[in-house]
C-alpha positions as CSV (number, residue, x, y, z in Angstrom):
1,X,2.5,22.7,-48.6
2,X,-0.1,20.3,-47.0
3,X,-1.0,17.5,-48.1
4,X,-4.2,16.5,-49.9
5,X,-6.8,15.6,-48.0
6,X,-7.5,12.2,-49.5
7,X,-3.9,11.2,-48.0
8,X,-4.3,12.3,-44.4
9,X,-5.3,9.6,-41.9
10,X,-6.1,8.5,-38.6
11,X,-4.8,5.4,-36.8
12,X,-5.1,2.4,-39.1
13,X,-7.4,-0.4,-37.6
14,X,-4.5,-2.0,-36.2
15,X,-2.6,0.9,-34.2
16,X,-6.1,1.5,-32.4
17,X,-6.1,-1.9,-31.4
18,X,-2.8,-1.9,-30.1
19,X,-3.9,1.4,-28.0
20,X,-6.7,-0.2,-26.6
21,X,-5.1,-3.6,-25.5
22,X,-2.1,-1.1,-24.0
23,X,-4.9,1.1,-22.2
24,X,-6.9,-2.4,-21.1
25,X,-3.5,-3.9,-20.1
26,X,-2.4,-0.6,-17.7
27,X,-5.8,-0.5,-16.5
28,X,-6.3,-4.0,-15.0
29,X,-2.9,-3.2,-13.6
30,X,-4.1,-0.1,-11.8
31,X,-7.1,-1.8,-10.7
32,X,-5.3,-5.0,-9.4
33,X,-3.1,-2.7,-7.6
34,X,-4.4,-0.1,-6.1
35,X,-6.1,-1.9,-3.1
36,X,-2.5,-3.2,-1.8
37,X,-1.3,0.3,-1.8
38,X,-4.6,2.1,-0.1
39,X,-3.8,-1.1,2.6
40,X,0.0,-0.3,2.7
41,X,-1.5,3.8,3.5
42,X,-3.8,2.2,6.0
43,X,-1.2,0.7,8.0
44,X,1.1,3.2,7.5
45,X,-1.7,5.7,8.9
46,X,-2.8,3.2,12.0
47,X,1.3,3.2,13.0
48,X,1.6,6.8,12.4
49,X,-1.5,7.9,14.7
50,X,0.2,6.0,17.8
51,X,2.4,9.2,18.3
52,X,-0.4,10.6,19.5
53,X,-1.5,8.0,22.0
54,X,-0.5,10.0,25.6
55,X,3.2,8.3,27.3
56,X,2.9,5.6,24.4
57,X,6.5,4.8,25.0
58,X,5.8,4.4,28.7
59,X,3.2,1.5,27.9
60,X,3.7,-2.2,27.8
61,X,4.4,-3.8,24.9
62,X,1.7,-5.6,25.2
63,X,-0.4,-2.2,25.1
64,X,1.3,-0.7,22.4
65,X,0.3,-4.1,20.5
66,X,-3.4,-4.1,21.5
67,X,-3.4,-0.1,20.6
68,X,-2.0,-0.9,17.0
69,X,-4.6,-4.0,16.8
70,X,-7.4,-1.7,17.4
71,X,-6.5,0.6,14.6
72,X,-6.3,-2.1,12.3
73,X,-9.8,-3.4,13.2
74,X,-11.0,-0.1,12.8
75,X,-8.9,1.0,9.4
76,X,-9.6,-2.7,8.2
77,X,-5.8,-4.0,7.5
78,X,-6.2,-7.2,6.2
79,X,-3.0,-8.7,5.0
80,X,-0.9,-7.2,8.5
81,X,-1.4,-8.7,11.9
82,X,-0.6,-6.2,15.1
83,X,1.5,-9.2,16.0
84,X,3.3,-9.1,13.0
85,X,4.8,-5.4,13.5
86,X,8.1,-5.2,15.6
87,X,8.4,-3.0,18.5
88,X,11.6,-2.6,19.6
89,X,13.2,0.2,22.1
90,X,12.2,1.3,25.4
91,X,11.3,4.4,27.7
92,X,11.5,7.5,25.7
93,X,12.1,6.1,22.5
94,X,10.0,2.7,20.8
95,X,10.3,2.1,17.0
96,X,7.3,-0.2,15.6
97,X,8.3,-2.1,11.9
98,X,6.8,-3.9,9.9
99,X,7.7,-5.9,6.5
100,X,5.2,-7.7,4.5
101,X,4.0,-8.6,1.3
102,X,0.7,-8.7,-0.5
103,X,-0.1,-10.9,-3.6
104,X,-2.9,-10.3,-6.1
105,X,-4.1,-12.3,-8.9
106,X,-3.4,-10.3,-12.2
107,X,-4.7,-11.9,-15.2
108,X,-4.4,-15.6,-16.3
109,X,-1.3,-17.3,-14.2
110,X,-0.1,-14.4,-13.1
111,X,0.0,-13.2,-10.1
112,X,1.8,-9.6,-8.9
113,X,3.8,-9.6,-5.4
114,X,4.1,-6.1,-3.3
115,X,6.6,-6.1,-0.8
116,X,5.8,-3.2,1.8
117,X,8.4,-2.1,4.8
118,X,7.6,0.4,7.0
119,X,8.8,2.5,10.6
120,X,7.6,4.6,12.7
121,X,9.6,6.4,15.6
122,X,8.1,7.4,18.7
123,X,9.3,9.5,21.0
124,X,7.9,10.5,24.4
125,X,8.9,11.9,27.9
């Protein structure tokens, strides 16, 4: 049997404040966020599109370096330095790697650290 109508309720005063603190909370979060990952896809994207740079792992270091700077002028990778990323290997087969973090200012004195790693194999004839 239901109940009588006068006894149903909603949320009390308090529990919807407590939802919209948590929902605030999460969504400062999110927001604080959300540009260190769309960087992190940035780089990953400007490492990525060097396997389709012609006899890449022919070039120079030195090139390879230049080529990667490039794509971070142009994808606008702040926090990551061409210089930064490792490029290890030779003829045939390079591997570029890079490790970083990114820090953000959350709310009050705190502050939240990303810590990003990322390779990228090429291969070439």
């Amino acid at each position: 049997m239901a109940a009588p109508m006068h006894r149903q309720r909603g949320l009390t005063f308090w529990g919807w404040l407590t939802v919209v603190v948590l929902v605030t909370f999460f969504g400062i979060v999110a927001m604080r966020l959300t540009p260190l990952y769309l960087e992190y896809f940035r780089v990953a994207a400007s490492m990525e599109s060097l396997k389709s740079e012609p006899d890449v792992t022919r070039k120079p270091r030195g090139e390879i370096r230049r080529l990667l700077a490039r794509r971070f002028d142009i994808n606008d990778v702040r926090s990551v330095r061409a210089r930064d990323v490792r490029i290890q290997g030779g003829p045939g087969l390079v591997r570029l790697s890079v490790e970083y973090e990114a820090r953000t200012h959350l709310i009050g004195n705190l502050d939240v650290v990303a810590r990003f790693r990322r390779e990228v194999r090429l291969v070439g004839g």
